[in-house]
py3Dmol code that shows the C-alpha trace and the ligand (Angstrom):
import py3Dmol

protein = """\
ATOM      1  CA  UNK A   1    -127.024  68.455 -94.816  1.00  0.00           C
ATOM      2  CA  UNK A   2    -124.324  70.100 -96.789  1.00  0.00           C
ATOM      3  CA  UNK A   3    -121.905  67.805 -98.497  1.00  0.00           C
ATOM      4  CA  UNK A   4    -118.446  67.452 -97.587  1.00  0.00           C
ATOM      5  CA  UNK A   5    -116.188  68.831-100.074  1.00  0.00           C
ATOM      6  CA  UNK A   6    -113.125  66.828-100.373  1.00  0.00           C
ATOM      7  CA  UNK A   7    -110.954  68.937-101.706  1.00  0.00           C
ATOM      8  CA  UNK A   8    -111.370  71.710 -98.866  1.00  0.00           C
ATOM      9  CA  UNK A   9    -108.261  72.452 -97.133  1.00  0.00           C
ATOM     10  CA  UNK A  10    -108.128  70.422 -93.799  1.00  0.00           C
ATOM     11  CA  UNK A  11    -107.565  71.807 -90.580  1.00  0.00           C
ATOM     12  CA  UNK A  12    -104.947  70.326 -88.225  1.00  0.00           C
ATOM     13  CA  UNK A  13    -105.684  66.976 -86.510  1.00  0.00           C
ATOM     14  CA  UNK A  14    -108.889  66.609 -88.382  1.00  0.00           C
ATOM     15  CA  UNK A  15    -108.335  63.624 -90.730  1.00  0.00           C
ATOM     16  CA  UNK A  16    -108.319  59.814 -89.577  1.00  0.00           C
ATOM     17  CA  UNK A  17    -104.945  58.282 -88.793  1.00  0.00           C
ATOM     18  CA  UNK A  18    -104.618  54.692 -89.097  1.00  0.00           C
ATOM     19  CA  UNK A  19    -105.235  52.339 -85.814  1.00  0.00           C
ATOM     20  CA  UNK A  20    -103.426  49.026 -86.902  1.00  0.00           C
ATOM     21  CA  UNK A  21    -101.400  46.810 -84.599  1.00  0.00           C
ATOM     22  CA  UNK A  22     -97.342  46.408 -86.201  1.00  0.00           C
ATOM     23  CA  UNK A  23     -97.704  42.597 -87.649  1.00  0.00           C
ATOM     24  CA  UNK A  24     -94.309  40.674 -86.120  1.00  0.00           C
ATOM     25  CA  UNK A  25     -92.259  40.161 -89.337  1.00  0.00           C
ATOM     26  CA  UNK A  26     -89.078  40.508 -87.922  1.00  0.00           C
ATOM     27  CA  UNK A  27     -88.283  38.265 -84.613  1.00  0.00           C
ATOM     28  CA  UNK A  28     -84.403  37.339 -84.203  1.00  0.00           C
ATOM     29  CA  UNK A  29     -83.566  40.870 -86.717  1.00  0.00           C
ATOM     30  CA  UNK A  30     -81.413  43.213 -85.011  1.00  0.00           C
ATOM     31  CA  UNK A  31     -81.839  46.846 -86.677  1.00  0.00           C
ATOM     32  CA  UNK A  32     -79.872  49.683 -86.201  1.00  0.00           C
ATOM     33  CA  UNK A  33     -81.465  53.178 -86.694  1.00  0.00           C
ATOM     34  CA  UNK A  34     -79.470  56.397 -86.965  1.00  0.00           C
ATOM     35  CA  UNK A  35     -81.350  59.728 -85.760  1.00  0.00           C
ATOM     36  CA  UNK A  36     -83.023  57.749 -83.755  1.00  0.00           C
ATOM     37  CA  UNK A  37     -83.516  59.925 -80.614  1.00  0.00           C
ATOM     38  CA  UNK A  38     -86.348  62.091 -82.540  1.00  0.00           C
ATOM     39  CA  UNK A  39     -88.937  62.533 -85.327  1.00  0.00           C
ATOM     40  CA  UNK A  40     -88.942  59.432 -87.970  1.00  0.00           C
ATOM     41  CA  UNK A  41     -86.187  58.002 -86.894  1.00  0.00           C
ATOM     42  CA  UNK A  42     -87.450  57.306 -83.695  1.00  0.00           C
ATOM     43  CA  UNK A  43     -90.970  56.549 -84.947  1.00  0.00           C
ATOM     44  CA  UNK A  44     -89.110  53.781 -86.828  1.00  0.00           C
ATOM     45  CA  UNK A  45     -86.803  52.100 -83.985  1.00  0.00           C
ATOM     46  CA  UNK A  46     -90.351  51.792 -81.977  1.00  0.00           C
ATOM     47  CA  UNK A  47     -92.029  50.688 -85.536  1.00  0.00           C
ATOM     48  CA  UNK A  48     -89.205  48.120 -85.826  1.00  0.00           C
ATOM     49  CA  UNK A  49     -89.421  47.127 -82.178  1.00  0.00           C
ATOM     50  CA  UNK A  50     -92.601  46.380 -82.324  1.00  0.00           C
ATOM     51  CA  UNK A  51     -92.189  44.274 -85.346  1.00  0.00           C
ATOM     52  CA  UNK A  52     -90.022  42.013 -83.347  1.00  0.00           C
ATOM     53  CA  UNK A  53     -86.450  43.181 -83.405  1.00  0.00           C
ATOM     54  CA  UNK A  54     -84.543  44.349 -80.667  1.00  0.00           C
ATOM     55  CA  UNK A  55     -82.733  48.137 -81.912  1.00  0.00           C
ATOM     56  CA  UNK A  56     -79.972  49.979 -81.798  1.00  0.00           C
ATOM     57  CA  UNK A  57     -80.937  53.735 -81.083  1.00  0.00           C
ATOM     58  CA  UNK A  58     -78.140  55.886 -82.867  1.00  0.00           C
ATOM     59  CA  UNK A  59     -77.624  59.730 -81.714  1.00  0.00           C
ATOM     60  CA  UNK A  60     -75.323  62.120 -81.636  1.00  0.00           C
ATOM     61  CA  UNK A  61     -76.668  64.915 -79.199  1.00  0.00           C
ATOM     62  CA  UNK A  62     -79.299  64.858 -76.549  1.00  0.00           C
ATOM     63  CA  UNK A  63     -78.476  61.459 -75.012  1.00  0.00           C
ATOM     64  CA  UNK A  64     -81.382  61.312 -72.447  1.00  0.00           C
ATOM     65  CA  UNK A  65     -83.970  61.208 -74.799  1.00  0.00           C
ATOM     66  CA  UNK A  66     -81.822  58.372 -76.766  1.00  0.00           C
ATOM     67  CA  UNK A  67     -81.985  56.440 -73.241  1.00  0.00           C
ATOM     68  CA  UNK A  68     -85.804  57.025 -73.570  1.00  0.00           C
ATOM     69  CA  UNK A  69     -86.816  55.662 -77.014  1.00  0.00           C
ATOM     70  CA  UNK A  70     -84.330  52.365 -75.546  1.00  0.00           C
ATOM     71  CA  UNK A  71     -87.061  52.166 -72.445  1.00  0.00           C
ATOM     72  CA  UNK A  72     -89.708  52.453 -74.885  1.00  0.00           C
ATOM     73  CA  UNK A  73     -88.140  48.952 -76.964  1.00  0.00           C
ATOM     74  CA  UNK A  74     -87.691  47.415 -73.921  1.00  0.00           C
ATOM     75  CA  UNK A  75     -91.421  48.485 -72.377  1.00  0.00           C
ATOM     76  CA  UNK A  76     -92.216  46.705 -75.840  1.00  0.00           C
ATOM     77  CA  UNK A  77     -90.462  43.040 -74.826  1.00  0.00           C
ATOM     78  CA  UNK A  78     -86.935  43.592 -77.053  1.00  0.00           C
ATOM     79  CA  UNK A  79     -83.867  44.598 -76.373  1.00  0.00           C
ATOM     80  CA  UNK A  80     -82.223  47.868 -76.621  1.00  0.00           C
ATOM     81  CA  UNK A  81     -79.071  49.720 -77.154  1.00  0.00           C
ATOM     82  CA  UNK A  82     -77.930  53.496 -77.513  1.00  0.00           C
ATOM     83  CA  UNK A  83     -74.701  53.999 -78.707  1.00  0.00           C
ATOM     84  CA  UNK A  84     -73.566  57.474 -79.692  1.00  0.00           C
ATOM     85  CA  UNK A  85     -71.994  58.600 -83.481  1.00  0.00           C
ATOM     86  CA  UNK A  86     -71.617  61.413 -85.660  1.00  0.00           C
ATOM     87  CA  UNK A  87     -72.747  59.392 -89.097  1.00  0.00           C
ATOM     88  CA  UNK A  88     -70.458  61.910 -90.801  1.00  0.00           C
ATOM     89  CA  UNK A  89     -67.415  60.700 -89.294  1.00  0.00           C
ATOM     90  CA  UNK A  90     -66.139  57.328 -90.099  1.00  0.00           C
ATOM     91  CA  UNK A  91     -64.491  56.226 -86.918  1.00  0.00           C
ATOM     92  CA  UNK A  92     -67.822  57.169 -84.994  1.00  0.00           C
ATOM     93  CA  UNK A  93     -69.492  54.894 -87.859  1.00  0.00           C
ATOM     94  CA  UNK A  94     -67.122  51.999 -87.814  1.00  0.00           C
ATOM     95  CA  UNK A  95     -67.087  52.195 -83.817  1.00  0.00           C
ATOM     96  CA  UNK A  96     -70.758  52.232 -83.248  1.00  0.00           C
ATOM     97  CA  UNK A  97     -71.267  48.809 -86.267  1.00  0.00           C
ATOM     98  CA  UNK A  98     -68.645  46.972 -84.110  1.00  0.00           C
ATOM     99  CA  UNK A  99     -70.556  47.841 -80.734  1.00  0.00           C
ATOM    100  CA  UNK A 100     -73.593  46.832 -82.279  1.00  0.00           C
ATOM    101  CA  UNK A 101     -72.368  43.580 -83.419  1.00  0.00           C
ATOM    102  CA  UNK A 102     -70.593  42.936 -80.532  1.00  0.00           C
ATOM    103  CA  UNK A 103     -73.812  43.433 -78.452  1.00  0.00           C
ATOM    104  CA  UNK A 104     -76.400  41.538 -80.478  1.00  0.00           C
ATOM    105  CA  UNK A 105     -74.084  39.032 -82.628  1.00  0.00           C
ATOM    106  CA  UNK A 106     -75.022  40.757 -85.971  1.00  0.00           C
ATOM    107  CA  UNK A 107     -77.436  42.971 -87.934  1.00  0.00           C
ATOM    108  CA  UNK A 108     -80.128  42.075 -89.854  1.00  0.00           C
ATOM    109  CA  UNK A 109     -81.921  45.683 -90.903  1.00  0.00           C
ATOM    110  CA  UNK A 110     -79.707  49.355 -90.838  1.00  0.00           C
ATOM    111  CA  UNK A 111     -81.898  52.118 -91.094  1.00  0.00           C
ATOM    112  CA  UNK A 112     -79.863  55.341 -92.428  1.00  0.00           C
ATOM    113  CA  UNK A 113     -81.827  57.957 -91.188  1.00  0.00           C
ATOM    114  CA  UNK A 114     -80.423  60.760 -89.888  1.00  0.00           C
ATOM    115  CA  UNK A 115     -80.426  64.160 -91.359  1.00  0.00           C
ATOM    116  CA  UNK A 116     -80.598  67.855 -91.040  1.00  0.00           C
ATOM    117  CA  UNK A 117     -80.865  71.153 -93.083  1.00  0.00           C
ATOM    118  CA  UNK A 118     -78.844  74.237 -92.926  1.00  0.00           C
ATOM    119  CA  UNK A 119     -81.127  76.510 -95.257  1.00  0.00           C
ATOM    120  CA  UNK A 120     -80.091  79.121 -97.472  1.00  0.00           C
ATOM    121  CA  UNK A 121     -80.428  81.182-100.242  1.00  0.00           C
ATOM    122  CA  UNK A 122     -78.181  79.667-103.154  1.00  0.00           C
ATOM    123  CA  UNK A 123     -75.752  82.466-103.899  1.00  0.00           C
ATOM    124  CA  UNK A 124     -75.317  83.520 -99.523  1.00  0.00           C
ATOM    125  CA  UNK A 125     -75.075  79.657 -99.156  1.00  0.00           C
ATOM    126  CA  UNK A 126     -71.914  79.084 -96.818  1.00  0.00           C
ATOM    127  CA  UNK A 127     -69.352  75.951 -97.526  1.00  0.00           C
ATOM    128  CA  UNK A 128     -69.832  75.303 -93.676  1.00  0.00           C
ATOM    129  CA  UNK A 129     -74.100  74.991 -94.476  1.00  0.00           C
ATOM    130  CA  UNK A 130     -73.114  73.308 -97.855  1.00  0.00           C
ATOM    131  CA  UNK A 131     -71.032  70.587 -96.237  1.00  0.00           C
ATOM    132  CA  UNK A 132     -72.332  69.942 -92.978  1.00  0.00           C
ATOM    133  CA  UNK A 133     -75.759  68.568 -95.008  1.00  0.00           C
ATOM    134  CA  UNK A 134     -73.403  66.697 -97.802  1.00  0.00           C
ATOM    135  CA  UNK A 135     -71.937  65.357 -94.890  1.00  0.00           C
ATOM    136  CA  UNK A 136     -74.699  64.030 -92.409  1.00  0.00           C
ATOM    137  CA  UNK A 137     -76.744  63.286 -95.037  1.00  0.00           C
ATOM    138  CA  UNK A 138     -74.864  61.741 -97.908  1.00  0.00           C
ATOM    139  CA  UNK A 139     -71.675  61.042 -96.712  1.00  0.00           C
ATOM    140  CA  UNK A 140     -73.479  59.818 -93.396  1.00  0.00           C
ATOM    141  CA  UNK A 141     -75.386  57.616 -95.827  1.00  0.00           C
ATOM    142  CA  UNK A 142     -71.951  56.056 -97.476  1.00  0.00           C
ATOM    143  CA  UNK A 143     -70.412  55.099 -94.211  1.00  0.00           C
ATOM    144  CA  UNK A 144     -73.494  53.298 -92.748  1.00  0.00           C
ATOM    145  CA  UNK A 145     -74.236  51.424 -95.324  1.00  0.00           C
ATOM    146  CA  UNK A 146     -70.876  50.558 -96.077  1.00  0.00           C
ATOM    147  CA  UNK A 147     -70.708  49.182 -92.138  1.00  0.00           C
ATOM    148  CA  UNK A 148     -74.110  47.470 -92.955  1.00  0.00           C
ATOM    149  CA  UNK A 149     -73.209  46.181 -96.305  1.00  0.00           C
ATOM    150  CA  UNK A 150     -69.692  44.826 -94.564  1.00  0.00           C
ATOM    151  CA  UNK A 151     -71.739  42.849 -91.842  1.00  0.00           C
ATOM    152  CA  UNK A 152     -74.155  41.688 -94.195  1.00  0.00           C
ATOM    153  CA  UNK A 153     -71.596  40.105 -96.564  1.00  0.00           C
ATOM    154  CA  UNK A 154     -69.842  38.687 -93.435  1.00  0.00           C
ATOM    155  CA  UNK A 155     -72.713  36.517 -91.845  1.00  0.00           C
ATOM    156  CA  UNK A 156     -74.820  36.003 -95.022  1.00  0.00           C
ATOM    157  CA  UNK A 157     -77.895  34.643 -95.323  1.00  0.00           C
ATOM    158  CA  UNK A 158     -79.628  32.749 -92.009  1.00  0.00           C
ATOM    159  CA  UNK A 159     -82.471  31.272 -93.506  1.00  0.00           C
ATOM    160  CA  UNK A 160     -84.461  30.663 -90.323  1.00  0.00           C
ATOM    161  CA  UNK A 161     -83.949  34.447 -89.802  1.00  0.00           C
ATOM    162  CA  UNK A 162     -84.875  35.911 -93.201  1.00  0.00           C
ATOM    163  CA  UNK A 163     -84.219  35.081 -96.611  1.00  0.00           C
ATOM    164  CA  UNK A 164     -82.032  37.871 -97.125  1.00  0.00           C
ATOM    165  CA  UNK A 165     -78.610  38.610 -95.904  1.00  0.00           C
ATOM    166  CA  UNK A 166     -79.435  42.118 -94.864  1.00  0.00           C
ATOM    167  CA  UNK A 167     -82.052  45.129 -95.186  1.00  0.00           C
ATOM    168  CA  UNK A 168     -80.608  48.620 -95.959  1.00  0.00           C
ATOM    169  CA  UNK A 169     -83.145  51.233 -95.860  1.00  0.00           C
ATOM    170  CA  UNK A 170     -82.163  55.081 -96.701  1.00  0.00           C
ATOM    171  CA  UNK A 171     -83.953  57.942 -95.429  1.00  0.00           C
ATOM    172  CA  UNK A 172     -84.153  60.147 -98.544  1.00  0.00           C
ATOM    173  CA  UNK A 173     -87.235  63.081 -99.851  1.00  0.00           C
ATOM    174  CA  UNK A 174     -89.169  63.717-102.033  1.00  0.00           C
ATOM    175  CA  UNK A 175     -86.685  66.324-102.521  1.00  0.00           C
ATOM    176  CA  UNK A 176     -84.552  63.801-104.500  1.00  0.00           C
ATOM    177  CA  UNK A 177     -87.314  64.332-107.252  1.00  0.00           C
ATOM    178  CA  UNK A 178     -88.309  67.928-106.483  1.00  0.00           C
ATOM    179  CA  UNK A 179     -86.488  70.835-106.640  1.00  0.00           C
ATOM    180  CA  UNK A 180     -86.410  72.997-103.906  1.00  0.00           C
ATOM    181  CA  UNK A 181     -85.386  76.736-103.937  1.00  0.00           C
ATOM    182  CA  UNK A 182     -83.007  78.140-100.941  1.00  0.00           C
ATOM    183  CA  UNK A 183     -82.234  74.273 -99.814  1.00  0.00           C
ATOM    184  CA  UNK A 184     -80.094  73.319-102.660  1.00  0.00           C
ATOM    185  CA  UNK A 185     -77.284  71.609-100.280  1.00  0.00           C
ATOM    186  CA  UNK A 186     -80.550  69.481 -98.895  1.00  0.00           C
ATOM    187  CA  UNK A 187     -81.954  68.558-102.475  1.00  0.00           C
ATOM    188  CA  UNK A 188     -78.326  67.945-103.739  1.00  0.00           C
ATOM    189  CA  UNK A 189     -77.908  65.391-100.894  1.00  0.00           C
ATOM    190  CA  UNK A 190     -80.800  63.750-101.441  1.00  0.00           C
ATOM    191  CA  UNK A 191     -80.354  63.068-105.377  1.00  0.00           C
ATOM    192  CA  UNK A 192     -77.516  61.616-104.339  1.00  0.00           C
ATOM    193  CA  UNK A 193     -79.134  59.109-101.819  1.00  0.00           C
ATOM    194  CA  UNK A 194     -80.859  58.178-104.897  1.00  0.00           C
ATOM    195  CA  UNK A 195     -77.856  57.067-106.678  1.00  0.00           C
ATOM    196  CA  UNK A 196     -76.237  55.824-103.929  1.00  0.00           C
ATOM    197  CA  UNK A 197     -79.006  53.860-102.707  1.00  0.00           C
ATOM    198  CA  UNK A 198     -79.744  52.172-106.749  1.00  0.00           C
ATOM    199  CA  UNK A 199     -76.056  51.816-107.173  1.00  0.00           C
ATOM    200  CA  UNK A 200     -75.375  49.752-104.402  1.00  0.00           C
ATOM    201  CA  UNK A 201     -78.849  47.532-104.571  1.00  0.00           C
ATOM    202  CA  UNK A 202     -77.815  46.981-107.871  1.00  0.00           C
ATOM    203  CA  UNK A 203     -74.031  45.963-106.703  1.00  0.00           C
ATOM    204  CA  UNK A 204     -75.267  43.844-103.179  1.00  0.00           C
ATOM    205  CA  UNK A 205     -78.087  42.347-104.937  1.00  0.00           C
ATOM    206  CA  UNK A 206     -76.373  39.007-105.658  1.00  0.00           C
ATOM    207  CA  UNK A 207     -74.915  38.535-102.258  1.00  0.00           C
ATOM    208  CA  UNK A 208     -78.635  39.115-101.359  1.00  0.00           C
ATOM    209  CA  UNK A 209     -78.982  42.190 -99.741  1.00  0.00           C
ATOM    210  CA  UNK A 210     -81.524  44.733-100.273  1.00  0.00           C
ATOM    211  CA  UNK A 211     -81.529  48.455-100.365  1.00  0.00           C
ATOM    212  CA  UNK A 212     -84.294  50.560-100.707  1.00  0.00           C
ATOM    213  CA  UNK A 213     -85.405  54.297 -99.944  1.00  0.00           C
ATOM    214  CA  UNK A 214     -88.280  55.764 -98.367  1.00  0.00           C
ATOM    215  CA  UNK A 215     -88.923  59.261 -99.901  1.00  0.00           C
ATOM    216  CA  UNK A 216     -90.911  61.184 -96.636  1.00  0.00           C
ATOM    217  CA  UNK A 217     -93.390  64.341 -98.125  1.00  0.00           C
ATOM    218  CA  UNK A 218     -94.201  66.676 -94.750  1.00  0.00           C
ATOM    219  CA  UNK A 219     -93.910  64.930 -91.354  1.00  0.00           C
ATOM    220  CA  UNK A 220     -94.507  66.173 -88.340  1.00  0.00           C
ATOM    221  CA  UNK A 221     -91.039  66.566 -86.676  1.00  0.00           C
ATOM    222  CA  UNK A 222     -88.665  68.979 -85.362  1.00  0.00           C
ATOM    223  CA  UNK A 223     -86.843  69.038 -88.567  1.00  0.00           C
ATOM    224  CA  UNK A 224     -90.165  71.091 -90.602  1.00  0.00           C
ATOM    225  CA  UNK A 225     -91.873  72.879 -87.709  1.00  0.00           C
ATOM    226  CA  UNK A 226     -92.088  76.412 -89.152  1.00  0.00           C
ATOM    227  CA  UNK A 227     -94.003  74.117 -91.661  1.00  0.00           C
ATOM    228  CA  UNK A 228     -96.952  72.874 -89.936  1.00  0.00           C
ATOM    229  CA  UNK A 229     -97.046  74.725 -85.963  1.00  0.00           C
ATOM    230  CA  UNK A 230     -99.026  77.793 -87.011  1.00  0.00           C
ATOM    231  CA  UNK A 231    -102.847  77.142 -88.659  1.00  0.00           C
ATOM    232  CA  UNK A 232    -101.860  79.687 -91.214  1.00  0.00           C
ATOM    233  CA  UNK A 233     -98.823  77.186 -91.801  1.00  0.00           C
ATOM    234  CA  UNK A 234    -100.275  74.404 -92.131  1.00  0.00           C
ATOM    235  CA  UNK A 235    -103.330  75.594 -94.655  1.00  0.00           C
ATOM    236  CA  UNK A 236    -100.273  76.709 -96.934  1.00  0.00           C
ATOM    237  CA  UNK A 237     -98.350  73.158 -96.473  1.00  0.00           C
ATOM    238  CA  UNK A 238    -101.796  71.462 -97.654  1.00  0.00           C
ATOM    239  CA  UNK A 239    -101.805  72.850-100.819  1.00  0.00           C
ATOM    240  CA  UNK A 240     -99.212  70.754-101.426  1.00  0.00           C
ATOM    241  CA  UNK A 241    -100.320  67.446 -99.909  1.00  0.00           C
ATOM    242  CA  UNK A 242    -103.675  65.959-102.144  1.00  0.00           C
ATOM    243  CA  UNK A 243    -104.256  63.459 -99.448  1.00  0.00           C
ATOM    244  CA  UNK A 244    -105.101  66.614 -96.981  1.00  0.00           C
ATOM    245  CA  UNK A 245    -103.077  65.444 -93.401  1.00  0.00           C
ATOM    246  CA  UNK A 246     -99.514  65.904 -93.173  1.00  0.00           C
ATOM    247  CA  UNK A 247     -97.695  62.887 -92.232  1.00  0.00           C
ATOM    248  CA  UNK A 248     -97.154  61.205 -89.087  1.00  0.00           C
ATOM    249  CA  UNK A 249     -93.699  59.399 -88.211  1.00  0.00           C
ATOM    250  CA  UNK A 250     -95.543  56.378 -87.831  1.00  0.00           C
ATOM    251  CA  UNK A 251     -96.660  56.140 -91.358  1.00  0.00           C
ATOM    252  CA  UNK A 252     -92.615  56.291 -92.259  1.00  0.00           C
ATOM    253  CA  UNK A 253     -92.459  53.531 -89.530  1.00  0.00           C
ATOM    254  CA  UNK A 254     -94.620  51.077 -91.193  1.00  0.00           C
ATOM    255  CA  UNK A 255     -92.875  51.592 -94.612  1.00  0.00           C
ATOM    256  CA  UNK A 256     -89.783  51.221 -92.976  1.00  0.00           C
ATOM    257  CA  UNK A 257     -91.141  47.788 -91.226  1.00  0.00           C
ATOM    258  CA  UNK A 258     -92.156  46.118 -94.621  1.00  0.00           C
ATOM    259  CA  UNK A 259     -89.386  46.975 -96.570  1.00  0.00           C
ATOM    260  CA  UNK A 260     -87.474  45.671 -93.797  1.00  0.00           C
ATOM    261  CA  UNK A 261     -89.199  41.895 -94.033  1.00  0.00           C
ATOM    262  CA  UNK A 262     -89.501  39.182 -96.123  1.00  0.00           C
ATOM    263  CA  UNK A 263     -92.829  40.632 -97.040  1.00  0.00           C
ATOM    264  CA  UNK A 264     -90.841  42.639 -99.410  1.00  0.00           C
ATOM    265  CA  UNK A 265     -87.967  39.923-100.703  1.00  0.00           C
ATOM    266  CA  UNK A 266     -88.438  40.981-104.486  1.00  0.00           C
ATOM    267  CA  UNK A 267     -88.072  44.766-103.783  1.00  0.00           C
ATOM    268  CA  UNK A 268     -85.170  46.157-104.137  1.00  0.00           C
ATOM    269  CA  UNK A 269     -83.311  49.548-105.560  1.00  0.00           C
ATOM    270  CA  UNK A 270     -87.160  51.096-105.337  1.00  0.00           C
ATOM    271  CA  UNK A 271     -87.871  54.040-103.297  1.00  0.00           C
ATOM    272  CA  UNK A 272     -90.900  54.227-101.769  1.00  0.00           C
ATOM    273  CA  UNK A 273     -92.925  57.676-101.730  1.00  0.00           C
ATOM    274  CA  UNK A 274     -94.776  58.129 -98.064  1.00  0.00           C
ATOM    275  CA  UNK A 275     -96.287  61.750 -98.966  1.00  0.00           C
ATOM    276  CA  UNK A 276     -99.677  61.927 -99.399  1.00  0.00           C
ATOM    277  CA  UNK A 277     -99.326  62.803-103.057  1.00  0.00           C
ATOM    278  CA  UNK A 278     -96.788  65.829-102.603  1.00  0.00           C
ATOM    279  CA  UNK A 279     -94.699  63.933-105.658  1.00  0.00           C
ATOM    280  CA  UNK A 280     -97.945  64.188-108.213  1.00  0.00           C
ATOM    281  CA  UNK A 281     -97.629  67.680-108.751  1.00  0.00           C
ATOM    282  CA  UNK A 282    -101.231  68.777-106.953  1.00  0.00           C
ATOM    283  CA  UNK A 283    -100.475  72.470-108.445  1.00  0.00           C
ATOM    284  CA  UNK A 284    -102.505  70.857-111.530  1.00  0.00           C
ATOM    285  CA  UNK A 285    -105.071  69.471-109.379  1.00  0.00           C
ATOM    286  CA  UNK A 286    -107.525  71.906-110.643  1.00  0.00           C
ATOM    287  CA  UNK A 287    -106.489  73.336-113.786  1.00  0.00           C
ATOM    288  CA  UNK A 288    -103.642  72.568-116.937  1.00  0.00           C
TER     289      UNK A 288
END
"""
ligand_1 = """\
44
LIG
P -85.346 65.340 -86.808
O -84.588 66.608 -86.769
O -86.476 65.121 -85.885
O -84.369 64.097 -86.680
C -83.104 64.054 -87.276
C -82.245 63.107 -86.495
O -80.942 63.035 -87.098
C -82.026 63.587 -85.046
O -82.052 62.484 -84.170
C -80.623 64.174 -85.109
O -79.955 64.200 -83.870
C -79.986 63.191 -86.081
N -78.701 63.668 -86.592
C -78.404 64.864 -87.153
N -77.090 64.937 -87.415
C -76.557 63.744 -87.044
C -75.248 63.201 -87.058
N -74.208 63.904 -87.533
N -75.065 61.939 -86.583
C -76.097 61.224 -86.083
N -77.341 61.694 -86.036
C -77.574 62.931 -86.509
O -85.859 65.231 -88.332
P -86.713 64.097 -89.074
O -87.777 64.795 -89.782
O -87.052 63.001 -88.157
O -85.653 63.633 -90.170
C -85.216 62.290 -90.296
C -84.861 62.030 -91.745
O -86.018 62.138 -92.551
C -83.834 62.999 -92.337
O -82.924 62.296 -93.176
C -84.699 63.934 -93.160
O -83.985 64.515 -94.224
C -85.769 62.967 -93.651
N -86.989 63.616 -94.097
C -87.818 64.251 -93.213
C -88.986 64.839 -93.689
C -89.975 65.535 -92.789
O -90.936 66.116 -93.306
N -89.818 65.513 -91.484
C -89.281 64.799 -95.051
C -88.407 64.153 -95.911
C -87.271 63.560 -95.428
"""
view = py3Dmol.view(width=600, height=400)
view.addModel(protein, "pdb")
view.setStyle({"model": 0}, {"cartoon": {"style": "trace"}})
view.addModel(ligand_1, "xyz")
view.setStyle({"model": 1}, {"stick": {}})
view.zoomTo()
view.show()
């Protein structure tokens, strides 16, 4: 029998995913999720849902399949909400909080997840492409958490709830670590999650709230599709991944459910790299 070699490039849908029921760590914890009508941010209202709390499903286009992911909570035994906002506008942002709180008395976990890319080459790079990404994806970031951060301070900590006041988890990259050549509007807004997100853990810390970041490698989504939907593709995308499968949502969904518990009460300011190893530069794997 010939050995399996470890290192050989894997082929799509080949490695093991993992099979493991959602433990309930957050009953009585209403979340709110932005993006949350596709890809991760979907991945983690069901992840959260299934954890216990009932969700808020933010979108801004595409409304049906917003309505969908809500069935899905409710299939699940929580409740469910979709309430539409641009995260780059403020009174979208400062509308949908108040809806939310209205609807489920407060908010216990905000999820900042939406994003998108408008790709270019640096020096063709538009100020349309350059601030539509600053502004879903780091202004977008300011707003919500500002709206969570408000509510949080407001109700405080319920001790029979969680021993936190609120949960504020940011959607960043790994490309607020790693350069990344023709998506410099998309790197800068992600360094600036960073700083965003360790500025104000550091500044909510003592009204205890946490913030934290999860820092996705490649997941499957819409967002990265030229990346993985050809098998030519996806060979190239693995030489970048050590742990040879590109991610699933799901495995951003169970980050997203610990960080959101009590599980993970002394954590805060961190980010959290879910990327098969993209982040320990595998170009040296074999060689330097
Ligand atoms: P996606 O395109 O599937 O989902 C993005 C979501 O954001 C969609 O629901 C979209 O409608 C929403 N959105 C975009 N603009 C919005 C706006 N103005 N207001 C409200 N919602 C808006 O992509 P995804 O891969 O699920 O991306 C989710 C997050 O994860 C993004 O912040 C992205 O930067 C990050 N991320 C993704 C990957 C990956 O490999 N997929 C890697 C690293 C980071």
């Amino acid at each position: 029998m010939t050995e399996k070699n470890p290192a050989a490039p894997a082929e799509p849908g080949l490695q093991p995913l993992p099979n493991i029921p959602y433990p309930t760590l957050l009953r009585g914890q209403p979340a709110l999720v932005t993006g949350a009508n596709s890809g991760i941010g979907k991945a983690v209202a069901l992840g959260l849902a299934a954890a216990g709390a009932d969700v808020v499903v933010n979108y801004v286009t595409n409304p049906q399949t917003a309505d969908e992911v809500a069935h899905q909570i409710e299939a699940l035994g929580r409740r469910a909400i979709a309430i539409r906002a641009d995260v780059s506008r403020e009174e979208d942002v400062v509308a949908m909080f108040s809806q939310a709180v209205k609807h489920f008395g407060t908010l216990h976990v905000v999820c900042s997840n939406a994003g998108l890319q408008r790709d270019s080459p640096f020096d063709q790079m538009t100020i349309e492409q350059w601030n539509t990404v600053i502004g879903v994806n780091l202004t977008g970031q300011f707003l919500c958490t500002r709206e969570a951060a408000r509510e949080f301070k407001r109700r405080g900590v319920v001790e029979t709830v969680s021993v936190a006041a609120g949960k504020i988890i940011c959607m960043s990259s790994v490309h607020q670590e790693i350069p990344w050549a023709g998506h410099a509007n998309y790197a800068a807004s992600k360094g600036g999650v960073m700083l965003l997100m360790k500025t104000i853990a550091q500044e909510l810390a003592p009204y205890r709230i946490r913030a934290n970041s999860i820092a996705p490698g490649a997941i499957r989504t819409p967002i990265n599709t030229a990346a993985w939907s050809t098998p030519e593709a996806y060979k190239e995308l693995m030489t970048l991944v050590p742990y040879k499968r590109i991610g699933q949502p799901d495995d951003i969904a169970r980050a997203a459910v610990w960080l959101a518990s009590d599980a993970a009460d002394y954590v805060t300011g961190a980010t959290l790299f879910v990327d098969g190893g993209m982040t320990l530069f595998p170009g040296f794997t074999t060689g330097g």
